[in-house]
C-alpha positions in Angstrom: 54.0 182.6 -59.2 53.8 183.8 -55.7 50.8 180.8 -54.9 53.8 178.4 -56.7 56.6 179.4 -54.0 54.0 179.0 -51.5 52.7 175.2 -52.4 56.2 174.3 -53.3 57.2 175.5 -49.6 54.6 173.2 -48.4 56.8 170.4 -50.1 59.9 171.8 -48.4 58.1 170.7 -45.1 57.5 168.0 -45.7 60.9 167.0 -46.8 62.0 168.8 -43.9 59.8 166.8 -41.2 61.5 163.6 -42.7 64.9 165.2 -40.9 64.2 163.4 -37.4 61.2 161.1 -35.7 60.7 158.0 -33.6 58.7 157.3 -30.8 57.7 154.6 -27.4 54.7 152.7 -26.9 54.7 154.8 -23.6 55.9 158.2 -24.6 53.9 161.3 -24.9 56.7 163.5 -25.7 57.2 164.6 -22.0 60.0 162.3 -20.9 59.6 159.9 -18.1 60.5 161.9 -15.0 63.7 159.8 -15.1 67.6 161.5 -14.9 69.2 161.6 -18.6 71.5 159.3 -19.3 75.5 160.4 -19.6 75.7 161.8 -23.7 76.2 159.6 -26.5 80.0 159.9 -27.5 78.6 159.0 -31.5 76.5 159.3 -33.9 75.9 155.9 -34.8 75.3 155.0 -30.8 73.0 157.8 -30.4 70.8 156.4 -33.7 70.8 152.9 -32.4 69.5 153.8 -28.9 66.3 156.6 -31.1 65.8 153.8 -33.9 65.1 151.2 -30.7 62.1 153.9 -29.8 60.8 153.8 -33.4 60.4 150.3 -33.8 57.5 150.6 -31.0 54.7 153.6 -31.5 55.8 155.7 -34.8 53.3 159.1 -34.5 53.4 162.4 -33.1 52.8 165.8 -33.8 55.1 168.7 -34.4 55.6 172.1 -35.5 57.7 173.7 -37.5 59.5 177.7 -38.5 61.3 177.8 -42.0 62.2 180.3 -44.1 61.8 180.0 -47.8 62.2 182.7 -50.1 62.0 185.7 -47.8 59.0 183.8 -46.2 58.4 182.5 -42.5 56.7 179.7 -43.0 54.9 178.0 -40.1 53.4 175.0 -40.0 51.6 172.1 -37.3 50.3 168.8 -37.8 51.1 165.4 -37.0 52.0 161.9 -38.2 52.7 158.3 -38.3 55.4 157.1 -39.7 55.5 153.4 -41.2 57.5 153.8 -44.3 55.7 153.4 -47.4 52.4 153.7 -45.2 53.9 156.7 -43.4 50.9 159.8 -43.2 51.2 163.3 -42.9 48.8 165.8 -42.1 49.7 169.1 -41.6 48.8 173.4 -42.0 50.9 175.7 -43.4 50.6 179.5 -43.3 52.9 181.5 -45.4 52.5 185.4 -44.0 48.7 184.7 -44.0 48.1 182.5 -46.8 47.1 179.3 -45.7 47.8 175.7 -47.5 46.7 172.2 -46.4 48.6 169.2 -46.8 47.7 165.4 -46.5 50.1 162.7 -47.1 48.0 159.3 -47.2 48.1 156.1 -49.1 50.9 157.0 -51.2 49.0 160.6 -52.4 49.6 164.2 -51.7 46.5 165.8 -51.7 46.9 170.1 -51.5 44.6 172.5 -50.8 45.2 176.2 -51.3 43.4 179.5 -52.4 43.5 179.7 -56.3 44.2 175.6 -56.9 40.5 175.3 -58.0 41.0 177.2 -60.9 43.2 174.2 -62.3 41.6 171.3 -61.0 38.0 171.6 -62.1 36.8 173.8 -59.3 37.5 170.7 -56.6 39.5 172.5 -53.4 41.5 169.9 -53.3 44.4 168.7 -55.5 46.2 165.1 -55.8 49.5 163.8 -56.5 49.7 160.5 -57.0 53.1 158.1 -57.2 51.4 156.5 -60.2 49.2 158.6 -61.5 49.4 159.8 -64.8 48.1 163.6 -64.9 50.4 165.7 -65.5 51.2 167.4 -62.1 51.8 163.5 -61.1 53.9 162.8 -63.6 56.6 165.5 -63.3 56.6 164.9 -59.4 55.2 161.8 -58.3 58.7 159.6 -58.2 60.0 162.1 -56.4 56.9 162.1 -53.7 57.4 158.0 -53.8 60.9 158.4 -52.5 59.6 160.8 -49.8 56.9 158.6 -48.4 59.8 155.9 -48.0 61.9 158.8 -46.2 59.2 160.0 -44.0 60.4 157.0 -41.9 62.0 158.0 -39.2 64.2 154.9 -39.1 66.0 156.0 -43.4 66.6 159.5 -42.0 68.8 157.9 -38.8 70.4 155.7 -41.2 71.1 158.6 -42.8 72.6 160.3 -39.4 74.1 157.5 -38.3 76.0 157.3 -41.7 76.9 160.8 -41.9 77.0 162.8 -39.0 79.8 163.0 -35.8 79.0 164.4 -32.9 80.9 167.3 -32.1 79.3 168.6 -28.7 76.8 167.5 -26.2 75.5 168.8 -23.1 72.4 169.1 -20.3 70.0 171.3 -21.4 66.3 173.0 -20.3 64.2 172.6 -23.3 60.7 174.1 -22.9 60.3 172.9 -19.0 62.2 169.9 -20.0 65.3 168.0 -19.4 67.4 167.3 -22.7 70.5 166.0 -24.3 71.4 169.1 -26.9 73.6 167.4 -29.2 75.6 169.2 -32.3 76.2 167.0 -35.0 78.4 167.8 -38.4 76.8 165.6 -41.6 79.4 165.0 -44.3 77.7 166.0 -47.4 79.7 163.8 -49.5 78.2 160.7 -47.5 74.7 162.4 -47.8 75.0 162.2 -51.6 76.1 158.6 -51.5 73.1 157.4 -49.8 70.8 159.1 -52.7 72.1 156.3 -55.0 69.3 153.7 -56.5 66.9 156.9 -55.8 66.3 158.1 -59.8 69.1 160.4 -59.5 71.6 159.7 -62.6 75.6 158.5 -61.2 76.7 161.2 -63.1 75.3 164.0 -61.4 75.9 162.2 -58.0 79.7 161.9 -58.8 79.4 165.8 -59.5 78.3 166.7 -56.6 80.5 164.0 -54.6 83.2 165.9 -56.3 82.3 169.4 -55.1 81.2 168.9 -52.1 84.6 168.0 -50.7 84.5 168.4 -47.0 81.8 170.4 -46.9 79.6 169.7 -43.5 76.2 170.7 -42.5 75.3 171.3 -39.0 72.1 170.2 -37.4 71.3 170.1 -33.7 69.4 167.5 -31.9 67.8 167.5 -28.1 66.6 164.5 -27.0 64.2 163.7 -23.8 65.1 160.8 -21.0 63.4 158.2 -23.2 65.7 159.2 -26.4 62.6 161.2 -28.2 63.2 163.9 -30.4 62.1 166.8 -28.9 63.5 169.7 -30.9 65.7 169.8 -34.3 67.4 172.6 -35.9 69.0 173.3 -39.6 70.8 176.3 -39.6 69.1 177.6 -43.2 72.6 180.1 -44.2 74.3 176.8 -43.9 72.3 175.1 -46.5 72.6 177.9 -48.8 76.4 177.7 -48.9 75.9 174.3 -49.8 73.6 174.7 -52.3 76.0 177.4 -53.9 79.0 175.3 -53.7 77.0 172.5 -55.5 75.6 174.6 -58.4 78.4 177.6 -58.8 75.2 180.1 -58.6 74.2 182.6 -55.2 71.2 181.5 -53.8 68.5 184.4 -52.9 70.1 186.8 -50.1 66.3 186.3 -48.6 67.0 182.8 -47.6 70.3 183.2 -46.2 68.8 184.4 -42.9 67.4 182.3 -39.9 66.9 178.6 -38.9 64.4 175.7 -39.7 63.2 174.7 -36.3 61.1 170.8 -35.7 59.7 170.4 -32.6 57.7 167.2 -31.5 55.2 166.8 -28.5 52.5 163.4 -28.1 54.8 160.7 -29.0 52.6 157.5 -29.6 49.6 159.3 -29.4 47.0 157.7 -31.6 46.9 159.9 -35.2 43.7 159.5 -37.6 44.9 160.8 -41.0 42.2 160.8 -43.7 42.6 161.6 -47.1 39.7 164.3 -48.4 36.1 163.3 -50.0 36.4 162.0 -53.0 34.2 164.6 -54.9 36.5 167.3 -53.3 39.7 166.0 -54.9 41.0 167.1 -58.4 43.6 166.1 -60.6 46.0 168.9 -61.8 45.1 170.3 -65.4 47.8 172.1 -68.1 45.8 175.3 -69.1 45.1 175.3 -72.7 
């Protein structure tokens, strides 16, 4: 169960490094030595001026701090993002316990300590957005929807659709100049842009309806050349959500601490592989 929470976590991160990307044919991440530019007064002119960046050089690499069920999770890697082509390759260490994930051609591929014993003693497990084993089956339309939202450019549609800026300012961000920006996401316009996405209208409308004006605050910091450089998710804050939405008290584990993105090498050139063939195993139901 624990080795469950652990891969499933690995999932969360990925989900999670969808929240914010871009990049410049030029950029590494560092800025251009050049004096910000005055704050974006919205959301939607902020996301134009980051989605003009992603429509030249789409990789970087990042890390990340989340907690999931009483658990720090860290995690590093990099990617390119190119939406259905996007690719993710990343570590994950869970209080010690290690798990590697590829995202590659439309597969997940997982490897963790204990997997072997369901996958025909291959390290390496698939998931496949068409692939009919059972592990696939129960999640890969869920994965094919992530692949498409590992583009940066659907998650600052998202932003742009959702979110109002309600403070900016000049900040030092690890020996960097920044624009640290506070934006509020209306949930209710979050759930509208999951239509068409596998989710039934009923259960949309449900949560459309709860949610009222429930908000969820992010923060954003952005470099000279309008790069991500740093995005947080204040985790208590999604837990209130969550319990609003389903009537039921999340874990009192989770409630605590922030899920922290940071990104460094914009455009840098990213080789993501998927494993060797006759290392890769497809999930088996234990008999």
């Amino acid at each position: 169960m624990r080795r469950t929470a652990f891969v499933a976590g690995g999932f969360a991160l990925v989900i999670a490094l969808a929240g914010c990307g871009g990049g410049s044919d030029n950029a590494s991440g560092n800025g251009s030595g050049e004096a910000l530019t005055s704050p974006f007064g919205s959301a939607q002119e902020l996301v134009l001026a980051a989605s003009a960046q992603t429509e030249k050089s789409r990789s970087s690499k990042f890390t990340l701090d989340m907690p999931v069920e009483g658990q720090e999770l860290k995690a590093s890697g990099e990617g390119r993002y190119d939406g259905e082509n996007s690719a993710l390759s990343m570590t994950v260490d869970a209080s010690g316990e290690i798990t590697e994930l590829i995202m590659v051609d439309r597969v997940m591929y997982v490897k963790a300590e204990g997997l072997g014993e369901a996958t025909g003693g291959k390290p390496w497990m698939k998931i496949s957005v068409d692939g009919s084993d059972p592990m696939s089956m129960m999640m890969g339309k869920m994965f094919g929807e992530l692949v498409k939202n590992t583009d940066p450019a659907k998650v600052l549609g998202q932003v742009k659709d959702a979110g109002t800026i309600t403070r900016s300012e000049q900040a030092q961000l690890d020996g960097q100049q920044a624009t640290h920006y506070s934006i509020d996401l209306e949930f209710a316009k979050l759930v509208d842009q999951q239509a068409g996405m596998g989710i039934p209208q009923e259960m949309l409308d449900k949560m459309k309806e709860k949610a009222g004006d429930l908000t969820l605050p992010m923060e954003l910091w952005l470099n000279s050349d309008q790069l991500p450089l740093q995005m947080t998710m204040d985790m208590a804050a999604l837990n209130k959500a969550a319990e609003q939405l389903s009537g039921q008290s999340p874990p009192a584990a989770a409630d605590a601490g922030k899920m922290i993105v940071k990104y460094t090498d914009w455009g840098a050139p990213v080789t993501i592989e998927a494993p060797p063939a006759d290392q890769v195993g497809e999930f088996a139901m234990p008999n």
